[in-house]
N, C-alpha and C positions, 0 to 999 in steps of 0.2 A: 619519465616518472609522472604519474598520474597525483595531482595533489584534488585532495578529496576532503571540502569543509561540509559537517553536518551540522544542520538547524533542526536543533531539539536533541535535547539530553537524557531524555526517557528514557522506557525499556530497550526500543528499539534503537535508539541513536544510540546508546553503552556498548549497546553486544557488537553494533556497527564499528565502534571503536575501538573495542577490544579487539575485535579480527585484526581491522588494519594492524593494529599495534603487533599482534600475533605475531605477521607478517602473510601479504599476500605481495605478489611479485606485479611490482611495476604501478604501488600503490604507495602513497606515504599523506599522512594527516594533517592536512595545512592550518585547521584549528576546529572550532566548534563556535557555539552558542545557542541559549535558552535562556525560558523563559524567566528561573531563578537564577541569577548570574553566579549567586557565593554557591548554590549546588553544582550549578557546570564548570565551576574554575577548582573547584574541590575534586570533582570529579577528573577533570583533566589531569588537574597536577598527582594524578595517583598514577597515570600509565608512563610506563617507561619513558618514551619521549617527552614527557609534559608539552603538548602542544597548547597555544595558546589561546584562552577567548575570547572573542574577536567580534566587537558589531557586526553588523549583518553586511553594509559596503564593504567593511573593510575583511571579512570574511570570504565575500565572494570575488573583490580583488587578488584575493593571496590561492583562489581555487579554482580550478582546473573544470571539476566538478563539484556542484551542489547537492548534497542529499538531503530533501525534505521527511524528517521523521517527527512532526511534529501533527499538524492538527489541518484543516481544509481551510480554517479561515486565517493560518500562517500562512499557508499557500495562494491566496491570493494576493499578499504584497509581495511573498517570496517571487512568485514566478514572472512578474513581468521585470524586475528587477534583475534576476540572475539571467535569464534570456535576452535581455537588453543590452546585458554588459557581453553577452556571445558565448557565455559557459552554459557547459552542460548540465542539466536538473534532473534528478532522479527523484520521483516522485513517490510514496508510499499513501498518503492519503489520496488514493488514483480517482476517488467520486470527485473531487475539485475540479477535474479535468474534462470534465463531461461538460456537454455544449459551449468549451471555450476555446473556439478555431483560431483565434485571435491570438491567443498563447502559440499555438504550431505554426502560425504565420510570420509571429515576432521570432520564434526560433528560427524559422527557413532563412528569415533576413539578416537575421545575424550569426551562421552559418553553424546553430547549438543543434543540440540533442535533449527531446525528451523521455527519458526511459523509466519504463515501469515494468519491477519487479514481478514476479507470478505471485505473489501473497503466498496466503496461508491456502491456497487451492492449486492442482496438478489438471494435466490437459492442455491448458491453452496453446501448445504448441500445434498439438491434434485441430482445434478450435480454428487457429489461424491458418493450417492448409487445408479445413473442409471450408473455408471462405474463397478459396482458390474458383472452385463451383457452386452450385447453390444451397444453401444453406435454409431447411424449412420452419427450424423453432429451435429455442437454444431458454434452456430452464435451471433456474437451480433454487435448491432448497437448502436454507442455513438452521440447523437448530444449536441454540447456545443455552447455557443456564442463564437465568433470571436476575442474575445478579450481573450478567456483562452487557447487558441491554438497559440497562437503569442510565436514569438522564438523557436517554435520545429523544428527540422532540418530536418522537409518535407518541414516545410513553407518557410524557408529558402531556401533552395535547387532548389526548382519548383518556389520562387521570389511569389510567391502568394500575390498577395496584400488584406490583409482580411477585411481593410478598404474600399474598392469598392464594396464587396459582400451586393448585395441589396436582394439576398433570400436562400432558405436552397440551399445548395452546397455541394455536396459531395469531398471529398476533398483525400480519401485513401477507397482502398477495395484492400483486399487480405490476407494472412493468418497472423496469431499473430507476426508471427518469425518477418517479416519486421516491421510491426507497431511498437510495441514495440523498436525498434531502431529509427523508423521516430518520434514517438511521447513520448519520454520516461517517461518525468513531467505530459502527458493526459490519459495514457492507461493504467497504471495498476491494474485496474478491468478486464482488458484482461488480465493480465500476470494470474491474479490468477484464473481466470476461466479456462482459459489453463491448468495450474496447477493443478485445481482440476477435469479436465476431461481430454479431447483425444489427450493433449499435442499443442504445439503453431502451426506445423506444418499444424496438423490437425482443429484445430481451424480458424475460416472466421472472420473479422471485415469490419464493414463500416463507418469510419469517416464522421459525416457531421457538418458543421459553419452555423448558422443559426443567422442568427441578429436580436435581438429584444429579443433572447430567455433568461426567465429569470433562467430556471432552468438547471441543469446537466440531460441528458435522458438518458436510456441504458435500449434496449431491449434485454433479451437473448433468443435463442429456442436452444432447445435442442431437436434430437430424438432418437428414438431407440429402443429395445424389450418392456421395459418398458411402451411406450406410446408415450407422448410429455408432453413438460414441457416449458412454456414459460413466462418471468417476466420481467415487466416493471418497472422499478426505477426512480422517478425525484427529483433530487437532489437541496436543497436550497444549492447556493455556501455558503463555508465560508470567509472570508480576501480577502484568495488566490484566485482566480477567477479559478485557474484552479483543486482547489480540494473542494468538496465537505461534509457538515459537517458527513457524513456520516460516510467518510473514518476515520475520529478521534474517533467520537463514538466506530467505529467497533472495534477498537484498546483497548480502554478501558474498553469493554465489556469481551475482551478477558484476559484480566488482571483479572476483575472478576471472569471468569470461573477456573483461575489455582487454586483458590485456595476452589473453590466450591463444597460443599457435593452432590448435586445434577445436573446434568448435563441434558438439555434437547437442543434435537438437535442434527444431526449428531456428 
């Protein structure tokens, strides 16, 4: 049995917890924790099991696996902490991960795993075998409404008023490395596409706010000896307006697969 503690109680850490609670085989919930404690302990004591909520040592002492559903700048005390101790971290804020080898090296050494979900975007599997040969450009383009880009620290920075935008507006273009710092809470379906292909440097994004729009979009192309590969995604939001139900599914899917006889997909 696989015990599975999540840090962060959010949209996605709930539906993370509901599943488990659901029941997925060869999975059971060793506790929680966030950032309002009387919400996560309320919260927990509502699922069947009432697992319990648990500091963050003592969280990752009682688990197996780590699931970060919280924020990037969680995941910088979370992850050398939970890799130290030699458990497994499951990552969903995957931009955090970007130029820090030093985390895959502390995992190597203390014999962990770090795994990231596909998000709220499809392909990457396609992605990681045209890396098999050469791979010449790897693009994607996010448009979200106006309202799930508020508070990133582009918006902020450049004063954008996203309340005046009366049509789609492109809003960042340029490679992963910077987006992923401008948009940290919107882009991580670029962190992990980066990830699973020619790295963030080499990877292009185009942010666009479109108003009116109700769903999450994200086109990727990808080329290269292989061919072209190109996949369109539109995402129903969940809660959060700026994440997508996709990105929790993908999560819980993945939870599925650890402990699955049969594996189909990259």
């Amino acid at each position: 049995m696989i015990r599975v503690g999540v840090v962060g109680l959010g949209t996605i850490g709930r539906q993370i917890c509901r599943a488990v609670e659901a029941g997925i085989p060869g999975v059971a919930l060793a506790g929680g924790t966030g950032r309002d404690r009387a919400k996560a302990e309320a919260f927990l004591a509502s699922l069947p099991s009432k697992p319990p909520y648990l500091p963050l040592e003592e969280l990752i002492q009682a688990s197996d696996l780590v699931i970060e559903a919280a924020t990037q700048a969680a995941l910088e005390e979370l992850a050398p902490k939970v890799l130290g101790a030699g458990r497994d971290l499951m990552v969903l804020s995957c931009g955090g991960l970007l130029g820090r080898t030093e985390w895959v090296e502390l995992a190597a050494r203390h014999g962990a795993r770090i795994l990231v979900p596909s998000g709220a975007i499809a392909g990457l599997d396609g992605v990681k075998g045209a890396r098999g040969g050469a791979i010449t450009s790897v693009s994607l383009e996010t448009r979200k409404p106006p309202r799930a880009l508020a508070g990133a620290p582009w918006i902020e920075a450049n004063r954008i008023d996203l309340d005046a935008l009366t049509g789609e507006t492109l809003l960042y273009e340029g490679p992963a490395t910077e987006a992923c710092r401008a948009f940290p809470a919107n882009v991580n379906v670029l962190a992990a596409l980066a990830l699973a292909g020619i790295g963030p440097e080499r990877t292009r994004v185009r942010i666009f706010a479109v108003p009116g729009l109700e769903r999450n979009s994200h086109r990727i192309v990808v080329e290269g000896e292989f061919g072209r590969l190109e996949v369109q995604v539109e995402n129903v939001p969940s809660e959060n307006p700026r994440t997508g139900r996709l990105s929790y599914l993908s999560a819980i899917a993945l939870l599925r697969e650890l402990g699955a006889t049969l594996r189909v997909g990259t």
